[in-house]
Each structure stands twice: as C-alpha cells, then as structure tokens.
C-alpha positions as CSV (number, residue, x, y, z in Angstrom):
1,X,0.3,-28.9,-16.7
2,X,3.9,-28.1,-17.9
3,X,5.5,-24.3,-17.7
4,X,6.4,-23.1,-20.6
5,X,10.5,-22.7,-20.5
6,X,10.3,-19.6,-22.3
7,X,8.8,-17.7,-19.9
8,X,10.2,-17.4,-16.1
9,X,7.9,-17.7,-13.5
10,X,8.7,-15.3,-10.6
11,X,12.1,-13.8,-11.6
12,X,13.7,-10.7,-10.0
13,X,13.2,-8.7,-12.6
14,X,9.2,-9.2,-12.6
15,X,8.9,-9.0,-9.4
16,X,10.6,-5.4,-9.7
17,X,8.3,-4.0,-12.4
18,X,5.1,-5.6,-10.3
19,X,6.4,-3.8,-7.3
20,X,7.0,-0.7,-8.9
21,X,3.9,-0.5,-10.9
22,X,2.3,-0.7,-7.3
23,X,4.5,1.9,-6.3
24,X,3.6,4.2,-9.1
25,X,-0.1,3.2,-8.5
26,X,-0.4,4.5,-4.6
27,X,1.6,7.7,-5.9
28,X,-1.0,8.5,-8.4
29,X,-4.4,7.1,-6.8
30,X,-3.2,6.6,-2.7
31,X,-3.0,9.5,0.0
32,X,-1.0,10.3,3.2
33,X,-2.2,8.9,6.4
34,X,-0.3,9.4,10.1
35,X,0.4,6.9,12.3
36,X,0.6,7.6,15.7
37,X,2.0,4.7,18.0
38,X,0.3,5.1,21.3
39,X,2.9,4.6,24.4
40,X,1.2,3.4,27.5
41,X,2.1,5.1,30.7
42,X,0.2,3.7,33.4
43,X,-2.0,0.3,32.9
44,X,-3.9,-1.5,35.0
45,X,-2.7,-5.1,35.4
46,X,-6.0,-6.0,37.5
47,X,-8.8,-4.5,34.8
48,X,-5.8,-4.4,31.9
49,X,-7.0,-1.3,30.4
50,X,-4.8,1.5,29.8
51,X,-5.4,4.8,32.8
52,X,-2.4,7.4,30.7
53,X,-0.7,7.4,27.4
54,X,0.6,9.2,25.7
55,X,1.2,10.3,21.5
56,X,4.7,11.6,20.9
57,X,5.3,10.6,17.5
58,X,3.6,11.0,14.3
59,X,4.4,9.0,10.9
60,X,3.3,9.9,7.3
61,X,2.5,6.3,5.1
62,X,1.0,5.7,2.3
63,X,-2.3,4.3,1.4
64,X,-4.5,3.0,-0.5
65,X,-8.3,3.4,0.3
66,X,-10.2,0.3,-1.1
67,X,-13.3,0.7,0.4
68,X,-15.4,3.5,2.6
69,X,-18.7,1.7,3.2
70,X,-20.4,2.2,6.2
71,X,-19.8,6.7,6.0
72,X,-23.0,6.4,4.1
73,X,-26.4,8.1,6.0
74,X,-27.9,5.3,7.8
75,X,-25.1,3.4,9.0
76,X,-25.3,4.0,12.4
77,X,-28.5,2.1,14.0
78,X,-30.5,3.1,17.2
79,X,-31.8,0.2,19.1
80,X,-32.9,-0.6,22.5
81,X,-29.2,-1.1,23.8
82,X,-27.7,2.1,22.8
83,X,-26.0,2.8,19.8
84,X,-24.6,0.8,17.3
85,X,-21.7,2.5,15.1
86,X,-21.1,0.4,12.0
87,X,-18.7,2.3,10.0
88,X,-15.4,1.3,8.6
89,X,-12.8,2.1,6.6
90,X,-10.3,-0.7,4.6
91,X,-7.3,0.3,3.7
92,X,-3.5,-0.9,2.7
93,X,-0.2,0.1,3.1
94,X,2.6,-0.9,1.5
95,X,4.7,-3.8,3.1
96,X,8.2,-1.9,2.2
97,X,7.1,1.3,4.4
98,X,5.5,-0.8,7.3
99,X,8.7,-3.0,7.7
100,X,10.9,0.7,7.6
101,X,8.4,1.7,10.1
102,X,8.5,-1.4,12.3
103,X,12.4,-1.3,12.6
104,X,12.1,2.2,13.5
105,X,10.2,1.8,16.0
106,X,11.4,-1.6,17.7
C-alpha cells in the first residue's frame, strides 16, 4: 500500500502535538506520586539480601493510574499455605520525567 505524499508520516511537528496532548492529558486526569530510590548500606553477598538501607531522597512524578484491580474485597485469598496477597496497581509515567530522573540520579 502506497503513503499518500500529502500527508507526512512521523514529522516533528506531530510528534510535538502527540506529546503534548499526553502532556496536557496526565495534567488533567494523572496525580503525583514519590519515588524514593532505596540506597543499600549493608548486603549480604552470601544470602544477597539487603540487612540496612536507607531512604534519603524523595521525587514527585507524574502518573497515570490505568488500572487498580485487585483493591477490590476479596482479593486477598487464605489457603493452607498462608496468605496470598493479589493486589496491584499499573501505572505510567512519562518517559521525559523518568529520563530527567535517571540522569539525576546516575
């Protein structure tokens, strides 16, 4: 199938307006979470599980929640094992404020 030359497929200038109708979508619709990077003190190389960290720093991003299920009653099951948790919550961030994050933080 041809593309039609009248149109531009994947210019700068639509790829602006798609990311700034996204942008204009999580300000309207998306809410502030924190992330807080965890910095391991002490870990055990043997077991490799963390014995102290700590949580020094605490980031504001924003989000969009696309999906809660699991918080409902009867999510969590009882069975002969113990417990079984099954909640969850999906989220996304924008890729703009992870990669500002990311360089701050390597």
């Amino acid at each position: 199938m041809a593309l039609n030359p009248f149109f531009l497929q994947g210019s700068p200038n639509e790829q602006s307006l798609v990311q700034q109708l996204i942008d204009e979508h999580l300000k309207m619709f998306g809410l502030d979470c924190y992330y807080i990077p965890r910095k391991m003190i002490i870990t055990d190389d043997v077991l490799g599980e963390v014995q102290s960290s700590k949580f020094n720093d605490a980031y504001i991003l924003e989000a969009y929640l696309n999906n809660y299920e699991g918080y409902a009653k009867g999510s969590d099951i009882m069975s002969k094992f113990g417990i079984n948790l099954q909640t969850k919550l999906l989220s996304q961030f924008p890729e703009k404020d992870m990669k500002i994050l990311l360089l701050h933080l390597l």
